[in-house]
PABAKE-494136 format. One record per residue: residue number from 1; x negated, y negated, z negated of N, C-alpha, C in turn. Coordinates in pm, 1 decimal. Layout:
! residues N
<resi=NUM; nu=X; nv=Y; nw=Z; cau=X; cav=Y; caw=Z; cu=X; cv=Y; cw=Z>;
...
! end
This chain:
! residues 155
<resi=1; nu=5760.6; nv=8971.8; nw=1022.7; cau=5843.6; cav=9008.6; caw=909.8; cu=5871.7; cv=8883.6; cw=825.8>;
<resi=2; nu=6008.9; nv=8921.3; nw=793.2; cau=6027.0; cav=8792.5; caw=669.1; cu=5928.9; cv=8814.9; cw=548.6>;
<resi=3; nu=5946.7; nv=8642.2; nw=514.4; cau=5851.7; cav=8658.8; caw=391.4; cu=5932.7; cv=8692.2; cw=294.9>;
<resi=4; nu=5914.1; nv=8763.3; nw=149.4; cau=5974.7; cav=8764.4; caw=72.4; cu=5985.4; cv=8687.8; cw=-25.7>;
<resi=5; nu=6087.1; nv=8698.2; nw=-108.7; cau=6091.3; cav=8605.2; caw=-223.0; cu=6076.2; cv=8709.5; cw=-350.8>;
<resi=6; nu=6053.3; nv=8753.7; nw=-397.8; cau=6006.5; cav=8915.8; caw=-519.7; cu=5983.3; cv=8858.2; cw=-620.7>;
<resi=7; nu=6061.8; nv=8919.8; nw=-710.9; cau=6049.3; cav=8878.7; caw=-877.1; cu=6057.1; cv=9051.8; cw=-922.3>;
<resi=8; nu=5942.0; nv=9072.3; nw=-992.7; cau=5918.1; cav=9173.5; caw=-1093.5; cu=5787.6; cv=9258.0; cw=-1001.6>;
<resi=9; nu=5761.4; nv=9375.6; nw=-1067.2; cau=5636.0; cav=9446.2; caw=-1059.7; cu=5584.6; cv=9495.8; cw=-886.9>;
<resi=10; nu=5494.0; nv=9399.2; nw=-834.6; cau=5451.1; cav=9448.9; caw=-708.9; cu=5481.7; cv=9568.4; cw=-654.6>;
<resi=11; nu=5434.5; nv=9671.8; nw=-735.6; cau=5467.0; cav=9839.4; caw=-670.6; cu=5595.7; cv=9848.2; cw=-670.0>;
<resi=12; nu=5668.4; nv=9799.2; nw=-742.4; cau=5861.5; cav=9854.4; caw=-746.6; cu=5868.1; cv=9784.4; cw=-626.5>;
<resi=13; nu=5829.6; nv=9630.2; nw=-587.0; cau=5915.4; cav=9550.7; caw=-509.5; cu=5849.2; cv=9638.2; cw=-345.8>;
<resi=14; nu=5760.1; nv=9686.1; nw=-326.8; cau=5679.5; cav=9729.9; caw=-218.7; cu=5743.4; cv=9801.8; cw=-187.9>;
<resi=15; nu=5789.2; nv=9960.7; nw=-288.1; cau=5890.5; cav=10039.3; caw=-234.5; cu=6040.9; cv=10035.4; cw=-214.6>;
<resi=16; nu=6062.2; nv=9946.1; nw=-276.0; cau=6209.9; cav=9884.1; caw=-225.9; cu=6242.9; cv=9861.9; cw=-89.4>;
<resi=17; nu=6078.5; nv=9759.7; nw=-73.2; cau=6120.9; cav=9694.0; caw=90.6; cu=6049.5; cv=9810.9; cw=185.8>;
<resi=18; nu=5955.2; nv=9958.8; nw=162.5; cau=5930.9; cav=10073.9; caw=225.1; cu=6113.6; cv=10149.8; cw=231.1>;
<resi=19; nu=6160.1; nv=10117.3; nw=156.3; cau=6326.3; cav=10201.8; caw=141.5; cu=6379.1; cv=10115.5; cw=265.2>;
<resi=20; nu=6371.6; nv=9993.4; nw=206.1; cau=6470.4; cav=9872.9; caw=339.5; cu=6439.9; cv=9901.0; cw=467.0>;
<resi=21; nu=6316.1; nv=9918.6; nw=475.4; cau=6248.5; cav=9899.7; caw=649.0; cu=6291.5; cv=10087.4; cw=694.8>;
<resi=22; nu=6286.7; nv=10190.2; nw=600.5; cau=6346.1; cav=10285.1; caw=630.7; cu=6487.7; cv=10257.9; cw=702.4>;
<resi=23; nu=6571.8; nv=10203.2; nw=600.7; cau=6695.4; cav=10215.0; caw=624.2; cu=6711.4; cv=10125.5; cw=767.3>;
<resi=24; nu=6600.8; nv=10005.7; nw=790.3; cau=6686.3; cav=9937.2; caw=915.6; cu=6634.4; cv=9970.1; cw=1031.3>;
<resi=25; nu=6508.5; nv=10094.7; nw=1040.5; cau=6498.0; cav=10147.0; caw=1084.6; cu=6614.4; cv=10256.7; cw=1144.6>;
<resi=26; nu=6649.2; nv=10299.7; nw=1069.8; cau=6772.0; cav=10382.9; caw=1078.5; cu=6849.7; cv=10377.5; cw=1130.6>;
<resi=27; nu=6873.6; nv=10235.2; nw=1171.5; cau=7003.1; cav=10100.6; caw=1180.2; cu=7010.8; cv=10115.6; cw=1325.9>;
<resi=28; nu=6850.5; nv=10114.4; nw=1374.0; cau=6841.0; cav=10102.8; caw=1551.1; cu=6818.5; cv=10185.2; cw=1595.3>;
<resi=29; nu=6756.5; nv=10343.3; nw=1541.8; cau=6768.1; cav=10433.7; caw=1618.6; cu=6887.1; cv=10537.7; cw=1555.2>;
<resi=30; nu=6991.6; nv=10516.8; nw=1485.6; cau=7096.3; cav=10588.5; caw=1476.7; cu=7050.0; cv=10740.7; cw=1386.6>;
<resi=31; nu=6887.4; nv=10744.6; nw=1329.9; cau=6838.1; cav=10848.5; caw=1255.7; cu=6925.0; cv=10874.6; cw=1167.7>;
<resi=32; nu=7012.0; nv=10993.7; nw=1111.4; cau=7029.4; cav=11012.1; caw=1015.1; cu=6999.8; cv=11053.1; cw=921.1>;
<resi=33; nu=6848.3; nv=11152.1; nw=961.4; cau=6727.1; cav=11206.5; caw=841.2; cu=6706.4; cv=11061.1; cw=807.4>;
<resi=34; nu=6641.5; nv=10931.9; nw=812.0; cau=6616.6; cav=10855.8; caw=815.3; cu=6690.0; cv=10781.9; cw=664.8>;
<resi=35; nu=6830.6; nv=10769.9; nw=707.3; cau=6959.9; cav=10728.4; caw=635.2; cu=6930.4; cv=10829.3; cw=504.9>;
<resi=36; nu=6905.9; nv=10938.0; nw=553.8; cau=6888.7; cav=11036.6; caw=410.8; cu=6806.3; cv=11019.3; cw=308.2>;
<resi=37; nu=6641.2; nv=10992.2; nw=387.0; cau=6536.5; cav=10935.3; caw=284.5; cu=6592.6; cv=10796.6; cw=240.6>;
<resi=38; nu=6609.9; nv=10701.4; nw=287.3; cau=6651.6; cav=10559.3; caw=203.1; cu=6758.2; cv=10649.0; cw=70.6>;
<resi=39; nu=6859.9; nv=10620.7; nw=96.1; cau=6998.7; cav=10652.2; caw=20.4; cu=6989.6; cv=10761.7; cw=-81.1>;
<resi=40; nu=7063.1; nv=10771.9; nw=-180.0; cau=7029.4; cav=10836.9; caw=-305.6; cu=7136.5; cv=10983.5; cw=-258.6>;
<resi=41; nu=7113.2; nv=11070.4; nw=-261.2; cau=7160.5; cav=11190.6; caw=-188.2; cu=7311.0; cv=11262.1; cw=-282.6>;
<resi=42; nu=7394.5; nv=11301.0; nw=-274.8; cau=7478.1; cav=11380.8; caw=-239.8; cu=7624.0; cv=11286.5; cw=-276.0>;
<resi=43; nu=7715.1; nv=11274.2; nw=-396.9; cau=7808.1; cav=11186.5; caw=-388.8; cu=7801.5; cv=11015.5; cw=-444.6>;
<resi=44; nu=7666.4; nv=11006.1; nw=-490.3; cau=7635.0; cav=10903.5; caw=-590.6; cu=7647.2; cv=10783.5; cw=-469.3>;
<resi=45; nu=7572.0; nv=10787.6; nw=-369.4; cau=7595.8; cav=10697.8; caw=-320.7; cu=7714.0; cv=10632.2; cw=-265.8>;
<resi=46; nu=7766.8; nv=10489.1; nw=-264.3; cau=7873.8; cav=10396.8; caw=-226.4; cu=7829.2; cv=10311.2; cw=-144.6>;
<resi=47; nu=7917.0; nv=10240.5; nw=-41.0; cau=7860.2; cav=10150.7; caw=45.4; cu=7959.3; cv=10077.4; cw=96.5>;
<resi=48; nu=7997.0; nv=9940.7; nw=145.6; cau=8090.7; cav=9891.2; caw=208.9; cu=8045.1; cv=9901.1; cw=328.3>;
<resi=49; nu=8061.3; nv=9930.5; nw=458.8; cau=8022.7; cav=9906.2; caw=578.0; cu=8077.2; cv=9787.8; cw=693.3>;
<resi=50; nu=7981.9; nv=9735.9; nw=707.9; cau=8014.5; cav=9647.0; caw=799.1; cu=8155.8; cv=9597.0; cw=906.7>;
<resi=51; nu=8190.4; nv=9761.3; nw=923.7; cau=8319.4; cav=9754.5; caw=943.8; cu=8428.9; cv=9723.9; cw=931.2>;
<resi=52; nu=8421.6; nv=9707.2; nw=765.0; cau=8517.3; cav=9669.9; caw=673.9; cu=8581.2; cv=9729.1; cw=594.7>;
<resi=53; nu=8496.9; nv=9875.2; nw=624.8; cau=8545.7; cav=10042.0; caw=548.4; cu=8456.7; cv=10105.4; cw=450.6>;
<resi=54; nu=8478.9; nv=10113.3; nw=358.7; cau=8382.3; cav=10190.0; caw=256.9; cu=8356.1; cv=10317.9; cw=260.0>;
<resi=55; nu=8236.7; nv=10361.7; nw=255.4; cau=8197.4; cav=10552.4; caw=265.8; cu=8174.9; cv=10563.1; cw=131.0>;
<resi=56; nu=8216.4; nv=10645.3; nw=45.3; cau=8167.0; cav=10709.9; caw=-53.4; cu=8060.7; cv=10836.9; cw=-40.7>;
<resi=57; nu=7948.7; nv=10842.7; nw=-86.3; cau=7873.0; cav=10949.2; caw=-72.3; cu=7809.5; cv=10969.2; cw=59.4>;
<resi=58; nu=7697.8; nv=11033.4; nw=66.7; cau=7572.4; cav=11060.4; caw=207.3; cu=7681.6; cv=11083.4; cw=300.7>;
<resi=59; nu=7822.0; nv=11218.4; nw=264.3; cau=7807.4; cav=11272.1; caw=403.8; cu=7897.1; cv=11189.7; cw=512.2>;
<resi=60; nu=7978.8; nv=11092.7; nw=362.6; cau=8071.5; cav=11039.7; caw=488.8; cu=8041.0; cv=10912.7; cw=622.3>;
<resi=61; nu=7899.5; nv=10895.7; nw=528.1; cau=7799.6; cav=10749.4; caw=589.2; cu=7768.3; cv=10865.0; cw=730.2>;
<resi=62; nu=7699.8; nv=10997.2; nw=654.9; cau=7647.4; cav=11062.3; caw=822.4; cu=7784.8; cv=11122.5; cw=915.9>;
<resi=63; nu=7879.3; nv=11100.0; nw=883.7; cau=8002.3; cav=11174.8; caw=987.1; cu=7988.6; cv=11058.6; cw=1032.5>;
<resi=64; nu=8002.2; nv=10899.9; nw=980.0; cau=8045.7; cav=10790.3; caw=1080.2; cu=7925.6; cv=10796.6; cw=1130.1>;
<resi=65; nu=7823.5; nv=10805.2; nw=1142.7; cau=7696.4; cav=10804.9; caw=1224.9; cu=7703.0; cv=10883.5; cw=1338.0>;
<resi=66; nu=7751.7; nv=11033.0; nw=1302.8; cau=7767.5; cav=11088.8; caw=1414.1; cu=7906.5; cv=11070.3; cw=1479.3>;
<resi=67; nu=8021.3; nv=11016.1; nw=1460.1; cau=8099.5; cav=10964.2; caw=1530.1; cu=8039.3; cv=10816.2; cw=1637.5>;
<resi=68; nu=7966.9; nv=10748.6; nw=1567.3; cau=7945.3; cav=10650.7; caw=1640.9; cu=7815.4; cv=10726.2; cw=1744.1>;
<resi=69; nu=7719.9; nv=10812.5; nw=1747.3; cau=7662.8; cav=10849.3; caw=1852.0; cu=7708.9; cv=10954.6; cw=1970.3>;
<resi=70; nu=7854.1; nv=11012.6; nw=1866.3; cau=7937.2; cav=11062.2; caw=2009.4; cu=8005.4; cv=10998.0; cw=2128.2>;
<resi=71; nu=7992.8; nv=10860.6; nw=2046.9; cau=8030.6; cav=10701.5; caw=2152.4; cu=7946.0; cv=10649.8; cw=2201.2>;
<resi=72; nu=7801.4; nv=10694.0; nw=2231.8; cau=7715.4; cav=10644.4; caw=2256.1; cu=7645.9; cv=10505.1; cw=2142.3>;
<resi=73; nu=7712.4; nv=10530.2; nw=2054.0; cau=7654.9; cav=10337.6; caw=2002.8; cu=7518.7; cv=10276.8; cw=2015.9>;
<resi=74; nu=7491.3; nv=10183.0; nw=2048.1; cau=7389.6; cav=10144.4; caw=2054.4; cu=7337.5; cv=10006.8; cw=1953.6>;
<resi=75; nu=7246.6; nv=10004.6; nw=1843.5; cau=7275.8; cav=9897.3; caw=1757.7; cu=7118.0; cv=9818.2; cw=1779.3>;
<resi=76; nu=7173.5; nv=9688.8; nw=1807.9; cau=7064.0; cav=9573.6; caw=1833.8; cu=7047.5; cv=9527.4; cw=1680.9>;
<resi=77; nu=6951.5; nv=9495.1; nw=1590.9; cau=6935.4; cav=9487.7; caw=1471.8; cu=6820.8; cv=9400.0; cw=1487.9>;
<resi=78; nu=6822.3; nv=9236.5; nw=1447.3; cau=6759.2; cav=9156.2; caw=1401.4; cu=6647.8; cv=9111.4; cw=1305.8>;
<resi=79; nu=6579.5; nv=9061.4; nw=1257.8; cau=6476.7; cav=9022.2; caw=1229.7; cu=6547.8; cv=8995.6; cw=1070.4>;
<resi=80; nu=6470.8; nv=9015.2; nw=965.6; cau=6563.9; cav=8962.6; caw=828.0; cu=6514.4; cv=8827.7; cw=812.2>;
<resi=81; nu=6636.6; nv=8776.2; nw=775.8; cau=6606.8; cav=8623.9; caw=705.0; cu=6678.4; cv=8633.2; cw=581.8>;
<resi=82; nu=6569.6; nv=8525.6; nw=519.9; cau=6590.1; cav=8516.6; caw=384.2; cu=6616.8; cv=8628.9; cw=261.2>;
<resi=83; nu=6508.2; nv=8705.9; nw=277.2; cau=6493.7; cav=8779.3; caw=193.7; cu=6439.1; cv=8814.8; cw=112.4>;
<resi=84; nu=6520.6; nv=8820.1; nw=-40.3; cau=6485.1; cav=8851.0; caw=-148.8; cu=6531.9; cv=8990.0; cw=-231.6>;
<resi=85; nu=6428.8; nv=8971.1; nw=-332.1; cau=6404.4; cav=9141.0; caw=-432.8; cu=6370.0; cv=9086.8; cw=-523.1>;
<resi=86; nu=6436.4; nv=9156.8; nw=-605.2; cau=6451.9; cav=9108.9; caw=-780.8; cu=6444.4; cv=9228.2; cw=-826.8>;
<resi=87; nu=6351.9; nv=9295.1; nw=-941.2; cau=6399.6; cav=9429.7; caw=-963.6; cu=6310.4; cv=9379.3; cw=-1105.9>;
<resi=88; nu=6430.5; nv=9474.4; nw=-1205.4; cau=6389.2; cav=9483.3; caw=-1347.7; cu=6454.5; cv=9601.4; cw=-1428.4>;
<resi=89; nu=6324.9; nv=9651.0; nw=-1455.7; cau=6342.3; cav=9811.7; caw=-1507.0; cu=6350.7; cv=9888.3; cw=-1407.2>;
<resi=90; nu=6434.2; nv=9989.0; nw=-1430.1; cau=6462.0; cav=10093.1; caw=-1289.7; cu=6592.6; cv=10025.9; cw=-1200.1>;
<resi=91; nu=6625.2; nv=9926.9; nw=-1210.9; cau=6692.1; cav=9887.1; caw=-1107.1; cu=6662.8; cv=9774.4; cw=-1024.9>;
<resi=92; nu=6710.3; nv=9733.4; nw=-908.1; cau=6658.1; cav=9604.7; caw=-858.0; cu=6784.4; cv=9571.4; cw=-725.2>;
<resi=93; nu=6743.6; nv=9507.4; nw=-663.5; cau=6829.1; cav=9480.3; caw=-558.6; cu=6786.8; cv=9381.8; cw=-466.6>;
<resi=94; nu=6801.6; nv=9403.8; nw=-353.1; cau=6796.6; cav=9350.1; caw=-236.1; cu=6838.4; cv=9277.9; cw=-133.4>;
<resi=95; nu=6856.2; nv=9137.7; nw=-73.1; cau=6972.4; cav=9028.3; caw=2.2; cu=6884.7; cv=9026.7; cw=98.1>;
<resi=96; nu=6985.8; nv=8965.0; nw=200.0; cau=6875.8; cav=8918.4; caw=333.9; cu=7009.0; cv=8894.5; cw=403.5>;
<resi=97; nu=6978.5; nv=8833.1; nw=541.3; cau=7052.4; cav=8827.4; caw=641.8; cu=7016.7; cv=8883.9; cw=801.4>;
<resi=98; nu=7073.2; nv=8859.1; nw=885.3; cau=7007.1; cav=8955.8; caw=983.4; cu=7141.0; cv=8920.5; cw=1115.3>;
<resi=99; nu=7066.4; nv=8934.7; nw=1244.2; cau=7155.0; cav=8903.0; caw=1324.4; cu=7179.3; cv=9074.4; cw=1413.1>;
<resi=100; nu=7314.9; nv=9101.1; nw=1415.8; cau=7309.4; cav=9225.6; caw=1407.6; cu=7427.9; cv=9276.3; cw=1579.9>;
<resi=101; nu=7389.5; nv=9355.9; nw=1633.0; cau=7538.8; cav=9388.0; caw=1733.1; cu=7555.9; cv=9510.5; cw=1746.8>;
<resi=102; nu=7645.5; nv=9587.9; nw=1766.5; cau=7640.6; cav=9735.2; caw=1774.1; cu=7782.9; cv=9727.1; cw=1899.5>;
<resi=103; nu=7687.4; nv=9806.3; nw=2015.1; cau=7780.0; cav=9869.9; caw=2157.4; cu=7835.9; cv=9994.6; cw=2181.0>;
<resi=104; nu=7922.2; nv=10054.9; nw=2215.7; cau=7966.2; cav=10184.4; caw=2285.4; cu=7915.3; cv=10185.4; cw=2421.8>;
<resi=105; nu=7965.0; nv=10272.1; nw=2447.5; cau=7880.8; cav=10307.8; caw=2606.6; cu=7947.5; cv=10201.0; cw=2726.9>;
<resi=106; nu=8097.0; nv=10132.8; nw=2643.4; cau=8117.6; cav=10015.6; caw=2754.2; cu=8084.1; cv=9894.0; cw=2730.2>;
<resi=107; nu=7994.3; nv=9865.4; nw=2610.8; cau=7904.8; cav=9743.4; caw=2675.1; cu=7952.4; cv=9696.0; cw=2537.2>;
<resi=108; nu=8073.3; nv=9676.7; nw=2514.3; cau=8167.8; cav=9584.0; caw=2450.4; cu=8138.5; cv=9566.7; cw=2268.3>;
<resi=109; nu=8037.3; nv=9450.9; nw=2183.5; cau=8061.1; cav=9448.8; caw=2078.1; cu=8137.6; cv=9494.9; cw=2017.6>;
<resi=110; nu=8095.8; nv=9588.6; nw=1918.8; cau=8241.0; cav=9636.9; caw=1783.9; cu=8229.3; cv=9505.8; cw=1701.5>;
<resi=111; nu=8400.3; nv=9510.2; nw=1662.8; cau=8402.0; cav=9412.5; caw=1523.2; cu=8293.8; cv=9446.1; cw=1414.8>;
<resi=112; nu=8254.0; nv=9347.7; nw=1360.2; cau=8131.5; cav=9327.7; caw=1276.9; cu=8011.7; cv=9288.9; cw=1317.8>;
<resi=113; nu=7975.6; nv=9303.8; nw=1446.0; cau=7884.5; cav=9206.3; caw=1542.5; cu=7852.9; cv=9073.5; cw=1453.2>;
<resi=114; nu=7743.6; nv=9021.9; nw=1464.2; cau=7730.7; cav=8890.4; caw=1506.1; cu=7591.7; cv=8899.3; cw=1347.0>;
<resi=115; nu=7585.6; nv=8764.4; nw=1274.6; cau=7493.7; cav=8775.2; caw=1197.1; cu=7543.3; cv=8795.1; cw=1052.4>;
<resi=116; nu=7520.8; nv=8897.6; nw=997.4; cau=7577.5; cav=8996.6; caw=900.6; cu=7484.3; cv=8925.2; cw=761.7>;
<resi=117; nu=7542.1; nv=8926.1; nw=649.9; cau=7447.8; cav=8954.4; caw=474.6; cu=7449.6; cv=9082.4; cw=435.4>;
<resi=118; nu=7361.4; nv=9119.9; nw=354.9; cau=7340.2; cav=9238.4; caw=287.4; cu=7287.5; cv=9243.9; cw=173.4>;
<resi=119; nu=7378.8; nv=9302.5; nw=56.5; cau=7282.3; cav=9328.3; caw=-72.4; cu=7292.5; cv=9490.4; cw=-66.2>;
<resi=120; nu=7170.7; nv=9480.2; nw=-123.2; cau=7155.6; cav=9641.1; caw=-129.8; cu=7068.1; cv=9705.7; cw=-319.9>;
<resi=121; nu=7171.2; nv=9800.3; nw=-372.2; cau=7119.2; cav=9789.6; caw=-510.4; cu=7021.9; cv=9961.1; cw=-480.7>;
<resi=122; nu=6953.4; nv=9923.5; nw=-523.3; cau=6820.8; cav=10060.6; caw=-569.9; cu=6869.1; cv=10073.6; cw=-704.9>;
<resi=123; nu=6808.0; nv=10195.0; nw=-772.2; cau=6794.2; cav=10236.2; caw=-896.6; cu=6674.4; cv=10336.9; cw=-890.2>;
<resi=124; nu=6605.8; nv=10366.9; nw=-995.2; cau=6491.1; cav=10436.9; caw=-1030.7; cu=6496.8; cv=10574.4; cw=-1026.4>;
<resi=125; nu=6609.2; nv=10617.7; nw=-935.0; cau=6651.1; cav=10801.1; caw=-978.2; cu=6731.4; cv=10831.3; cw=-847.8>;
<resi=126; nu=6672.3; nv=10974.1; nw=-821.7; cau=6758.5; cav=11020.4; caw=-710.8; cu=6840.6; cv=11110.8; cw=-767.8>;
<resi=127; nu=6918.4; nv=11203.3; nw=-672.8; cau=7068.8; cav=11285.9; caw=-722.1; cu=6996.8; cv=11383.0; cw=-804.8>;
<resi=128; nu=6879.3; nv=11417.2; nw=-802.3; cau=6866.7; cav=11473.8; caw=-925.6; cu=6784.6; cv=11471.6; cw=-1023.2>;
<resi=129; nu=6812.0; nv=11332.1; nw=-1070.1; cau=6728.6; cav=11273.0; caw=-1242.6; cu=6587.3; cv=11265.8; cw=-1187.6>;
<resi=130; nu=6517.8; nv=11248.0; nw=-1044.8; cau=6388.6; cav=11196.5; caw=-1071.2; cu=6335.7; cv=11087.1; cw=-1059.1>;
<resi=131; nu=6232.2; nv=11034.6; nw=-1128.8; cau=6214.4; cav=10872.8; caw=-1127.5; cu=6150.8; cv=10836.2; cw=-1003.4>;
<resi=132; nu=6258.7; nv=10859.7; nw=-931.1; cau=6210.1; cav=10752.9; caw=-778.3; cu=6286.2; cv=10687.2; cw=-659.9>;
<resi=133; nu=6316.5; nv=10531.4; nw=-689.6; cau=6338.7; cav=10485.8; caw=-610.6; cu=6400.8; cv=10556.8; cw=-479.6>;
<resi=134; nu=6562.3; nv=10489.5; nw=-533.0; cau=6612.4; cav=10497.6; caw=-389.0; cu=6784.9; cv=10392.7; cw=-389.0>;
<resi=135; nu=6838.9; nv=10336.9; nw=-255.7; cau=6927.7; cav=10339.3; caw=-266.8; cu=7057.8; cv=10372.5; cw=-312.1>;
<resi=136; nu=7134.6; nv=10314.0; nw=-386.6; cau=7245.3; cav=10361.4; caw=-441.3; cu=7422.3; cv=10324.5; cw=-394.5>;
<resi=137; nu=7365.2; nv=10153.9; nw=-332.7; cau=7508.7; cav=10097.6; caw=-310.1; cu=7461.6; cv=9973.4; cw=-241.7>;
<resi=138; nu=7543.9; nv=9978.1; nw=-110.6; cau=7516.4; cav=9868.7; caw=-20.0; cu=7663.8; cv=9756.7; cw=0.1>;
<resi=139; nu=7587.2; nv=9707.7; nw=40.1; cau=7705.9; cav=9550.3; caw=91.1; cu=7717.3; cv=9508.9; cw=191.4>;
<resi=140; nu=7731.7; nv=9489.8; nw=346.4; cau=7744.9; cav=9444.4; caw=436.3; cu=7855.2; cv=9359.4; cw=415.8>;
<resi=141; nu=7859.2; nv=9212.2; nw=528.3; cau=7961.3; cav=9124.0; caw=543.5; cu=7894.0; cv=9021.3; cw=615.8>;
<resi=142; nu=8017.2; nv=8982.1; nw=709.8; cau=7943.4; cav=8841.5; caw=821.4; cu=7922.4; cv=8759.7; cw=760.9>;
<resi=143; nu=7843.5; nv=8686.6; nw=802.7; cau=7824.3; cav=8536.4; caw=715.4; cu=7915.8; cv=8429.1; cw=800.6>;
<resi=144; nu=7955.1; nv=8341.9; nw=711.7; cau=8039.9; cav=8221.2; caw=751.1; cu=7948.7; cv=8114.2; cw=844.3>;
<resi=145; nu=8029.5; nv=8118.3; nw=1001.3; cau=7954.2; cav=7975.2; caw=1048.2; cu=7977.2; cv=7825.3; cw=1017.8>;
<resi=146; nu=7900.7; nv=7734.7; nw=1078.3; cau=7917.4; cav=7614.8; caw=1057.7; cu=7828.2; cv=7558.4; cw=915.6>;
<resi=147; nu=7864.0; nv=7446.0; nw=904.9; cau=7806.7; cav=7372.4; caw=733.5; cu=7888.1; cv=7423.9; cw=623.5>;
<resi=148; nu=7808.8; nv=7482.3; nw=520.3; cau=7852.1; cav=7470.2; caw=404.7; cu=7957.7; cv=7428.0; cw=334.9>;
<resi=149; nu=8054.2; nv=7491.7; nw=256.1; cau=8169.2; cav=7406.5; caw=187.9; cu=8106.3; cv=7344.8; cw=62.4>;
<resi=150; nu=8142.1; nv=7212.5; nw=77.5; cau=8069.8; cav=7113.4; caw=-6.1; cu=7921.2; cv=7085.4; cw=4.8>;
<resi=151; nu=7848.1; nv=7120.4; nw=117.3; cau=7732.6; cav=7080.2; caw=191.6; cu=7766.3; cv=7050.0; cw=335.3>;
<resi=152; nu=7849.2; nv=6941.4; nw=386.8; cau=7866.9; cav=6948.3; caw=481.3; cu=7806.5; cv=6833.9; cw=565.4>;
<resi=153; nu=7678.1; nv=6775.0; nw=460.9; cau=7642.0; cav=6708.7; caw=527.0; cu=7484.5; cv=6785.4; cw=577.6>;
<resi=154; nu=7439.8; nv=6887.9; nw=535.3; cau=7290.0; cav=6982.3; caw=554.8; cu=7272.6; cv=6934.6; cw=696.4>;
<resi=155; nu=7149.9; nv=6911.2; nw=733.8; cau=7112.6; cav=6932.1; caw=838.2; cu=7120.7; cv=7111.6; cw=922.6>;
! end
């Protein structure tokens, strides 16, 4: 496991990354109970998806789930790098990177393949007013290859 980088109260940052490892759990076996415990339940939740398409709310994240397992998808999901958790008060949030691929039954990478970023914001309350930790709004997006703009000399 990556190491973390965590700023604020041990127990918040612990269940954050118990929510994360839910959710990327989720990621590789296509669970959608899974997707349910991470994510804050009925329309509250928002998400950009990797795709390049935004779901508003649980159910439209679980229709594309079950669209993508009526295609067979199959998602290879990487190891996190560089990941950090910052959380203050009831909110916090979550970055990392991750090398990521997702197949149909003909083999063939979907767009969004390759090694993906992610922020992911928690808040202290689920859909109905109780104080506990859960997902609220995610970020997916590829990361840029090559050197740095205006670090282009980094090793």
């Amino acid at each position: 496991m990556a190491a973390i980088r965590g700023e604020g109260p041990q127990p918040d940052i612990d269940e954050i990354m118990r929510l994360h490892n839910l959710w990327v759990k989720a990621n590789r076996t296509g669970s959608i109970p899974m997707m349910r415990d991470a994510f804050v339940g009925g329309d509250k939740f928002f998400g950009w998806n990797l795709n390049g398409f935004s779901y508003d709310g649980i159910e439209e994240w679980a229709t594309l789930w079950e669209w993508l397992a009526r295609f067979k998808a199959k998602a290879t999901l990487g190891e996190d790098e560089d990941l950090r958790v910052r959380v203050r008060g009831d909110m916090g949030f979550l970055s990392c990177s991750a090398p990521f691929t997702i197949t149909l039954e003909d083999g063939q990478p979907l767009p969004g393949s390759g090694k993906f970023r992610s922020t992911e914001v928690y808040v202290r309350e689920d859909d109905r007013g109780q104080p506990v930790w859960k997902m609220w709004h995610c970020h997916f997006s590829w990361c840029a290859q090559g050197p740095r703009m205006a670090f282009e000399n980094e090793a």
